[in-house]
Steps between C-alpha positions, in 0.01 A plus 500: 500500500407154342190661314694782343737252412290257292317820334805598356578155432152417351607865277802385363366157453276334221482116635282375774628559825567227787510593847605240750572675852550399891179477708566773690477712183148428454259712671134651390622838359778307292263225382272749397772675317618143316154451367433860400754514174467058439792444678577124493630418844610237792566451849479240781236551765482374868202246530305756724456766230190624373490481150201626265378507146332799357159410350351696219120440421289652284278770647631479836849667641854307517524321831760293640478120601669342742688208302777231602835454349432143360182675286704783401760203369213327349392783332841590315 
């Protein structure tokens, strides 16, 4: 229900959209959802969950890195 919701949103809609959600929201299919249309999102995570940043290199296929919050911080 949340995805249809923000593609009808992200219709009607010109601006850039922010996202900030509950933890429990997030999950793989839903992330991968967020990052398909540029969604600009937010959410608190519990200390033991696996985060990962999707690497792009020239002549080789997108892979995912393990990464910690604080780099992912540093990085923005």
């Amino acid at each position: 229900m949340s995805k249809q919701m923000l593609l009808m949103l992200r219709e009607s809609v010109s601006c850039r959209l922010r996202i900030a959600m509950d933890r429990w929201l997030l999950c793989k299919d839903f992330f991968v959802f967020l990052m398909a249309p540029n969604f600009d999102w937010v959410t608190k995570a519990k200390r033991n969950t696996a985060l990962y940043l999707k690497v792009s290199e020239p002549g080789r296929h997108e892979r995912y890195l393990p990464v910690s919050a604080r780099q992912l911080i540093k990085e923005a």
